[in-house]
PALO-612724 format. One record per residue (C-alpha): z, y, x. Coordinates in Angstrom, 1 decimal. Layout:
      up   north    east
       Z       Y       X
...
***
This chain:
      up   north    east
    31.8   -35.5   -14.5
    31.2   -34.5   -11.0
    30.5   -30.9    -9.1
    27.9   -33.3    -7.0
    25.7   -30.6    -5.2
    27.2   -27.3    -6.1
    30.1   -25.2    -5.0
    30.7   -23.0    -8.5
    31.8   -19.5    -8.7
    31.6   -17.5   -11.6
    30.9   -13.8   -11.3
    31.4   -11.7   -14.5
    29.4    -8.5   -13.8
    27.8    -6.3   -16.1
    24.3    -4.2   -15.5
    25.9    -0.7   -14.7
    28.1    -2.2   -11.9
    25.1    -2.8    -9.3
    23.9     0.0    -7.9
    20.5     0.8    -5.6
    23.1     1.1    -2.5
    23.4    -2.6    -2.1
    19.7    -3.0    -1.8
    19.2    -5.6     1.0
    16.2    -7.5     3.2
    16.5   -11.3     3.1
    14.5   -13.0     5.7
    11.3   -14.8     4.1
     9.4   -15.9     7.5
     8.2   -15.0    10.5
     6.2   -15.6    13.2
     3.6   -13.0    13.1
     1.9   -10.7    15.4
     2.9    -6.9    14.4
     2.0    -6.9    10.7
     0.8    -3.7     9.4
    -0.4    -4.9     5.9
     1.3    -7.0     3.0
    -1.4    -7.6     0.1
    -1.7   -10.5    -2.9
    -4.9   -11.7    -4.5
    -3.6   -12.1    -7.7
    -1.8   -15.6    -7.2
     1.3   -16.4    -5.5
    -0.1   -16.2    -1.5
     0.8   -13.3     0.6
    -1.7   -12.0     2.7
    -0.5   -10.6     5.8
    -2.4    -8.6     7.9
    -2.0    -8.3    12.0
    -3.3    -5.2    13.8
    -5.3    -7.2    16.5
    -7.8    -8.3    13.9
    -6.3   -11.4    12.2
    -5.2   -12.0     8.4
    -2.7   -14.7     7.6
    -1.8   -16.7     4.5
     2.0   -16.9     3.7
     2.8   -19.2     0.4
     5.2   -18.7    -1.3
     7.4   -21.8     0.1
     7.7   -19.4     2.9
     5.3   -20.9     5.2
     2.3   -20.2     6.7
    -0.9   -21.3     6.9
    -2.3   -22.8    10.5
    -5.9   -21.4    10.0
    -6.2   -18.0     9.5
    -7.9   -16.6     6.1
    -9.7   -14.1     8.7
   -10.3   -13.3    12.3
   -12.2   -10.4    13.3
   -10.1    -9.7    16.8
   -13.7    -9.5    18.4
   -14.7    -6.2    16.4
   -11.3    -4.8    16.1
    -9.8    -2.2    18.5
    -6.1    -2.7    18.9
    -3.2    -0.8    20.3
    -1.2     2.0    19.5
    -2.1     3.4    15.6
    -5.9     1.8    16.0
    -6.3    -1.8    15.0
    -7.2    -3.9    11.5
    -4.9    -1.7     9.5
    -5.6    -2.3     5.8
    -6.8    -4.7     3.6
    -7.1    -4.6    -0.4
    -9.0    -7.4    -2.9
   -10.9    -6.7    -5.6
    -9.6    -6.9    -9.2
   -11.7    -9.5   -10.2
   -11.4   -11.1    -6.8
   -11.0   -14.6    -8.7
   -14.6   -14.3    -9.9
   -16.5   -12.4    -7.4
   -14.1   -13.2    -4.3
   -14.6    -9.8    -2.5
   -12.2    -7.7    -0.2
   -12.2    -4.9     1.7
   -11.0    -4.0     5.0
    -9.7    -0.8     7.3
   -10.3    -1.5    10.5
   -10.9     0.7    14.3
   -14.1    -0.5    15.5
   -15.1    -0.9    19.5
   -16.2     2.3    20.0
   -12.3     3.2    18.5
   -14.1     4.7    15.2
   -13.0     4.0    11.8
   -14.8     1.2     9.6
   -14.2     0.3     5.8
   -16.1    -3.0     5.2
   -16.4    -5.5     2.4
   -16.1    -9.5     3.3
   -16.5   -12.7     1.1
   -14.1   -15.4     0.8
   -16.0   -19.0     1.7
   -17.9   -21.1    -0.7
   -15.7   -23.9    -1.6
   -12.2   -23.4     0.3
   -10.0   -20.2    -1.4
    -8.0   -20.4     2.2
   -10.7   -19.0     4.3
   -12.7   -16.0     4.4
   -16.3   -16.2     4.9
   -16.4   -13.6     8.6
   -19.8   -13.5     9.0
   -20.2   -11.8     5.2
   -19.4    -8.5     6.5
   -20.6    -5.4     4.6
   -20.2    -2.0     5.9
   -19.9     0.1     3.5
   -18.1     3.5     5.0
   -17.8     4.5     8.7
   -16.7     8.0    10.0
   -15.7     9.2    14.2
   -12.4     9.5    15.3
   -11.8    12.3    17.5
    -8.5    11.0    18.6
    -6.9     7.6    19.4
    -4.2     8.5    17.1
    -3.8     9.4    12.9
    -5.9     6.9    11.9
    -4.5     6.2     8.3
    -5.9     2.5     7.4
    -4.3     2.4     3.5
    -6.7     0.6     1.0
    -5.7     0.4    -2.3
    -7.3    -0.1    -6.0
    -6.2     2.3    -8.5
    -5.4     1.8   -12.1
    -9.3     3.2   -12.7
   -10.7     0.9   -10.7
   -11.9     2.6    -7.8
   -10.9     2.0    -4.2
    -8.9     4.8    -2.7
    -8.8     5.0     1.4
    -6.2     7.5     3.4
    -7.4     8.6     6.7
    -5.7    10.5     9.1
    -6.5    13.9    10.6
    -8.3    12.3    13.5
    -5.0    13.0    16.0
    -3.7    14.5    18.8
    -1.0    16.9    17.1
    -0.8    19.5    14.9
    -4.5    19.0    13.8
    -6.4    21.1    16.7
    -9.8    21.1    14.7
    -7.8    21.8    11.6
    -9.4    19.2    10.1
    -7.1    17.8     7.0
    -8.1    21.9     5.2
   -12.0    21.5     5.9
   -14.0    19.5     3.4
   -16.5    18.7     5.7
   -15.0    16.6     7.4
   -13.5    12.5     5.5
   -10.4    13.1     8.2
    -7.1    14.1     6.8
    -7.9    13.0     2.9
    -8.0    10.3     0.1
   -11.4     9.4     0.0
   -12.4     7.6    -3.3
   -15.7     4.9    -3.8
   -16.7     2.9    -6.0
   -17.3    -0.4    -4.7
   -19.1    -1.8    -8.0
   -22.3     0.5    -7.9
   -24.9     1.2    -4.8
   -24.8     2.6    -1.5
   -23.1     5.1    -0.7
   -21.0     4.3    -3.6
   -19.8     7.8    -4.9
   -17.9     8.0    -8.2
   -19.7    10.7   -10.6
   -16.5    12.3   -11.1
   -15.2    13.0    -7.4
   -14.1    16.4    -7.3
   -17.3    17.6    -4.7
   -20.3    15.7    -6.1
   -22.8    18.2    -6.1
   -20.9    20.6    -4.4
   -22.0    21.6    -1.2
   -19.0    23.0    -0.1
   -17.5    18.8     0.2
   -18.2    15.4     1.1
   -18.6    13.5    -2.4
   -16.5    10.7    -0.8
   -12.9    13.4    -0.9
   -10.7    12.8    -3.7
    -7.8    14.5    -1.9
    -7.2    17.2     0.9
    -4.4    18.3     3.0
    -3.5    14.5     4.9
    -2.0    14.1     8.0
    -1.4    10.6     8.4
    -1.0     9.0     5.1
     1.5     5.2     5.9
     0.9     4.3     3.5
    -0.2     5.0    -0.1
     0.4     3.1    -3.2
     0.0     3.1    -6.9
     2.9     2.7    -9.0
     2.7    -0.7   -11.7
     3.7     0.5   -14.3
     3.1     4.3   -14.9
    -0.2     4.2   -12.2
     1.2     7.3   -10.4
    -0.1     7.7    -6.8
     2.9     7.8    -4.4
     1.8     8.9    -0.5
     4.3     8.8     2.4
     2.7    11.1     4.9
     4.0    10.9     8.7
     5.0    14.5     9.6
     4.2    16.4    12.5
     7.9    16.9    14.9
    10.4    18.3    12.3
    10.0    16.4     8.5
     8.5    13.3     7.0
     7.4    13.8     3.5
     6.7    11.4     0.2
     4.1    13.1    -2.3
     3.8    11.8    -6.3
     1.2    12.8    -8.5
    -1.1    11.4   -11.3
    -3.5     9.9   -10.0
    -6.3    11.5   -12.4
    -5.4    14.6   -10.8
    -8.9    15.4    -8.4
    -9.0    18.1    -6.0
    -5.3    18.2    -5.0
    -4.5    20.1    -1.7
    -1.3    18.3     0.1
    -1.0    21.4     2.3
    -1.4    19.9     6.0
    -1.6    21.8     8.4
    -0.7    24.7     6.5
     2.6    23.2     5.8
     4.8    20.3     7.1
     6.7    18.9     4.1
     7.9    22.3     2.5
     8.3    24.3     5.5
     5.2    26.6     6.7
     3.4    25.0    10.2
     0.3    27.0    10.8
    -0.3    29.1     8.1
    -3.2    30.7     9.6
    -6.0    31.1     7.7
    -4.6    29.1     4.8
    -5.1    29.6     1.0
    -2.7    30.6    -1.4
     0.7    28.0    -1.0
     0.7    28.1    -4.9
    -2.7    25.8    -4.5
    -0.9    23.3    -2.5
     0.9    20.4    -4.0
     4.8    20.0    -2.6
     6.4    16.7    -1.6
     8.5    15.3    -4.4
    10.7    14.0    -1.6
    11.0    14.7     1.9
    13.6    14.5     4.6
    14.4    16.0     8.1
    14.0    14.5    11.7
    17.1    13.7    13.2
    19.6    10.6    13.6
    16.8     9.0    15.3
    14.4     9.3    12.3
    10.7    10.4    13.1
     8.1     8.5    11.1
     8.1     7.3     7.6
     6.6     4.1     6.4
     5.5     4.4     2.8
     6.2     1.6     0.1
     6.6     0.8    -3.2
     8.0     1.7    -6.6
     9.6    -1.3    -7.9
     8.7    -3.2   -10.7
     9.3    -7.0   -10.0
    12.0    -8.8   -12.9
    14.3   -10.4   -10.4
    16.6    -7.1   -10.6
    16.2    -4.8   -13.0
    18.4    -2.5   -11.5
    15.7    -1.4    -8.8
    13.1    -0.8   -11.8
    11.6     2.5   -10.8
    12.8     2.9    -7.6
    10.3     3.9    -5.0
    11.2     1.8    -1.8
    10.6     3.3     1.7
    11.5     2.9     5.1
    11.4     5.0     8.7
    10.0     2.9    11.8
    11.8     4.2    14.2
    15.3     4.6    12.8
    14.9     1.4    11.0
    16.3     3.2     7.6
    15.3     2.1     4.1
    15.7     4.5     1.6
    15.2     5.1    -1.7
    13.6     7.8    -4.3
    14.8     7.2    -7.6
    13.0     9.1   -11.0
    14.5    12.6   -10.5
    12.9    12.8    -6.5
    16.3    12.2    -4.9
    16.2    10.3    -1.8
    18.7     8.2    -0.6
    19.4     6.0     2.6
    20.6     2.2     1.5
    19.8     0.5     4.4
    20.7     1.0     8.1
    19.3    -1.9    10.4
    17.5    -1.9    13.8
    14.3    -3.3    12.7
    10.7    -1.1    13.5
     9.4    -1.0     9.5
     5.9    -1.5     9.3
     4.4    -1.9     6.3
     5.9    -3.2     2.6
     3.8    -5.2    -0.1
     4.0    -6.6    -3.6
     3.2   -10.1    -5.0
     1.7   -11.5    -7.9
     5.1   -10.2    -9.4
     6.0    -6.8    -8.5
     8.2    -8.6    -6.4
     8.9    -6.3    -3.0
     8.5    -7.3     0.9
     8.7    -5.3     3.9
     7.5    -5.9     7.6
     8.9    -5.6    10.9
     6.3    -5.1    13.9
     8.8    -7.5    15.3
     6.8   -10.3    13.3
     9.6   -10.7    10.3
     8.6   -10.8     6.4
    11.4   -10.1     4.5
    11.9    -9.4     0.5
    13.6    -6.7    -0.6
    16.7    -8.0    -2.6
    19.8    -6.4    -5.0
    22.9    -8.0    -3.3
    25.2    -6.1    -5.4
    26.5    -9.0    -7.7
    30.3    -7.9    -7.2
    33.3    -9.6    -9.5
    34.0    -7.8   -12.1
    37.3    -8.1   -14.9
    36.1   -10.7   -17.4
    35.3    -9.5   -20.8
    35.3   -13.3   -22.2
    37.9   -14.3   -24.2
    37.9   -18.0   -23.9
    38.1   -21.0   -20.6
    34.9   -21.4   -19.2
    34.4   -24.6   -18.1
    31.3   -25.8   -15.2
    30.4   -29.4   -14.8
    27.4   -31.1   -13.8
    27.2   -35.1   -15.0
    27.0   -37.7   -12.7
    23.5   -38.9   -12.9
    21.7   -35.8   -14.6
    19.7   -32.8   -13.0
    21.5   -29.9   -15.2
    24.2   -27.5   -14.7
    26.4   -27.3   -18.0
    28.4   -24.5   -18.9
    30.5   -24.5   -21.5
    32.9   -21.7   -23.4
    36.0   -22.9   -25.7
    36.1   -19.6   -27.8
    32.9   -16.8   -27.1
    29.1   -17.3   -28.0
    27.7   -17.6   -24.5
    23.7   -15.8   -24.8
    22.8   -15.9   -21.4
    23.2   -17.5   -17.5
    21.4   -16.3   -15.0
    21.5   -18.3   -11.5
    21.3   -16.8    -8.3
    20.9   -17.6    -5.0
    24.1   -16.1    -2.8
    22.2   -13.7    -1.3
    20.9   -12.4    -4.3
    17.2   -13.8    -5.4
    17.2   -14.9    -9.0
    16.5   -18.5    -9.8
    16.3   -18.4   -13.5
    17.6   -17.5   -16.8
    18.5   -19.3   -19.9
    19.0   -17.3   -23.0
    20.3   -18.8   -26.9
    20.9   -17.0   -30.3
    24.5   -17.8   -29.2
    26.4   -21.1   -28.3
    29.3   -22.7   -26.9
    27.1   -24.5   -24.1
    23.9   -23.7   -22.3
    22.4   -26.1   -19.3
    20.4   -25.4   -16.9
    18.0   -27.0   -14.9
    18.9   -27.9   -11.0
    16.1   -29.3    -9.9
    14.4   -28.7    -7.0
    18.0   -26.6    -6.0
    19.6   -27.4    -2.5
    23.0   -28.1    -1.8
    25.0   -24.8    -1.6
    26.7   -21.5    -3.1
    25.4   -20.3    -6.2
    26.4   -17.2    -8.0
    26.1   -16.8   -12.1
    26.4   -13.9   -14.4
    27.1   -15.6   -17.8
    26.8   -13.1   -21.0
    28.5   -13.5   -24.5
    27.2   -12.4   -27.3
    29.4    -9.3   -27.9
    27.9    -8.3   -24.2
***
């Protein structure tokens, strides 16, 4: 018997003991020029999306692909908060291959347009299959939103911002007639120009039929939670508060209170209805300690570590915090690095990654595993025959019921679970040479 390709250490820990303040960002890759955008297409490739104009692949061995799946830098206005700044796939992308884009055209206006992957190679996009499908004037070079996303129903939601410069001049997040400053909802299964019959202002001449929500500054970014399908919004405040907003997303109408109100505190109240029409953050927090401008993420739901399960997963460029908002709205900082947060995604998974304009990809990892005093009451023995690809262990009084493997930094490789036994193996293949960290469970917990 021979520890041939492992260093062993055994760490006993129990569920309670990790905690969301030992959340952590492992590197995954890099190379990339400022990523804004971090989408899947239902398989295990990352899609990640440049602001000049150019989506990448990123597999999920961590490398990336030479060609890119699309180049549109030609079309694409770049530089500051315009750029290609949004990309989401169809759910039945497998079958029909569409996606849609966000993007700042030439003339520094705002385009949402659908594109084709090519005929025969899943690794390219086809970027002459452009379909424009909604287009609106930007009165500023700055607040131009750019989230896509599909929601549980369906339909694809867009944020825009409230066409820039500051404190909204043309007060233009309140007034309906106007796509700046909202979620806009279409659905892109039925004809141009692709309203949904129940959008809160079809047939209402008093709003655009493409507004689902009012009230937006600049909403980066927007996501739908996994599991429960709630709407989260990070909106990027004006000089004093950044602010995260949850609601059901059924919920049509809703009026997020910009520029009436900046998080919770009035702004420009002028003019403004009622405050008790005006949906609150769940979760803001203050400017200050070099925080200015939140990047909006995820709630997680990945399996790797169940104790970020409903955690909603956020960062602030330009303090380079991440921080969390757990089920009862409190926010907390876990995270304290340097790094210029850009945008966060989800795989095939649930599994969490966040961006750094820098050009990094990293995931989003529990590094908590801590030692903890053994509850077993028996020698635990590790060996791995000489010969063989699996990692026995092996308990001389207590029914073991589960090992999971990790990697040292965190990442689950896998877990083996019995009805109870004195030995379990598990499978080293494909495992480099290394430290490993284990949580073995007995059958008494």
């Amino acid at each position: 018997m021979t520890k041939s390709i492992f260093t062993y250490i055994i760490l006993l820990c129990t569920i309670a003991s990790i905690q969301a303040q030992d959340i952590e960002v492992e590197l995954f890759a890099d190379g990339f020029q400022e990523p804004v955008d971090i989408q899947n297409a239902g398989d295990d490739r990352l899609f990640i999306v440049e602001q000049d104009g150019i989506i990448k692949i990123l597999n999920a061995d961590g490398t990336t692909n030479t060609t890119p799946f699309l180049n549109i830098a030609p079309i694409v206005s770049s530089g500051g908060e315009r750029g290609l700044l949004g990309l989401a796939f169809h759910p039945e992308y497998d079958t029909n291959g569409y996606f849609y884009v966000y993007y700042t055209d030439n003339s520094s206006n705002t385009q949402v347009s659908r594109f084709s992957v090519s005929t025969g190679n899943p690794d390219i996009a086809d970027a002459g299959s452009e379909l424009k499908m909604l287009d609106f004037t930007q009165p500023f070079l700055n607040h131009n939103g750019g989230s896509l996303q599909f929601g549980p129903d369906g339909m694809l939601f867009i944020g825009s911002g409230d066409g820039g410069s500051g404190g909204d001049p043309g007060n233009r997040a309140q007034s309906l007639a106007t796509l700046l400053g909202k979620i806009l909802r279409i659905d892109v299964d039925i004809a141009a120009p692709y309203i949904p019959a129940d959008n809160p202002w079809v047939g209402d001449p008093d709003g655009l039929d493409e507004i689902w929500a009012y009230g937006i500054r600049n909403p980066w970014r927007f996501s739908f939670d996994a599991d429960t399908g709630d709407l989260w919004i990070a909106d990027v405040g004006q000089s004093a508060r950044e602010e995260i907003n949850k609601v059901d997303p059924t919920t049509p109408g809703i009026n997020y209170g910009w520029r009436c109100y900046e998080g919770n505190a009035p702004f420009n109240t002028a003019g403004c209805p009622s405050m008790t029409t005006m949906e609150f953050p769940a979760a803001e927090y203050p400017h200050g300690g070099g925080r200015c401008s939140i990047t909006g993420g995820y709630v997680y739901r990945g399996s790797d570590y169940a104790t970020l399960d409903g955690l909603y997963i956020f960062a602030d460029i330009c303090s380079g915090e991440i921080g969390t908002v757990d089920a009862a709205n409190n926010l907390t900082w876990v995270i304290n690095t340097s790094d210029a947060w850009s945008t966060f995604g989800e795989d095939v998974d649930n599994e969490l990654y966040v961006a750094g304009l820098g050009g990094q990809i990293y995931r989003i990892i529990d590094a908590a595993l801590s030692t903890q005093d053994t509850t077993f009451s028996s020698t635990l023995t590790w060996y791995q025959p000489a010969g063989t690809g699996n990692l026995y262990i092996e308990s001389s009084n207590d029914l073991i019921s589960q090992i999971t493997l990790y990697t040292i930094s965190g990442a689950k490789i896998g877990t083996v679970t019995t009805n109870g036994d004195t030995q379990i193996s598990l499978s080293t293949s494909g495992m480099a040479t290394g430290l490993y960290l284990a949580r073995v469970t007995s059958t008494t917990g």
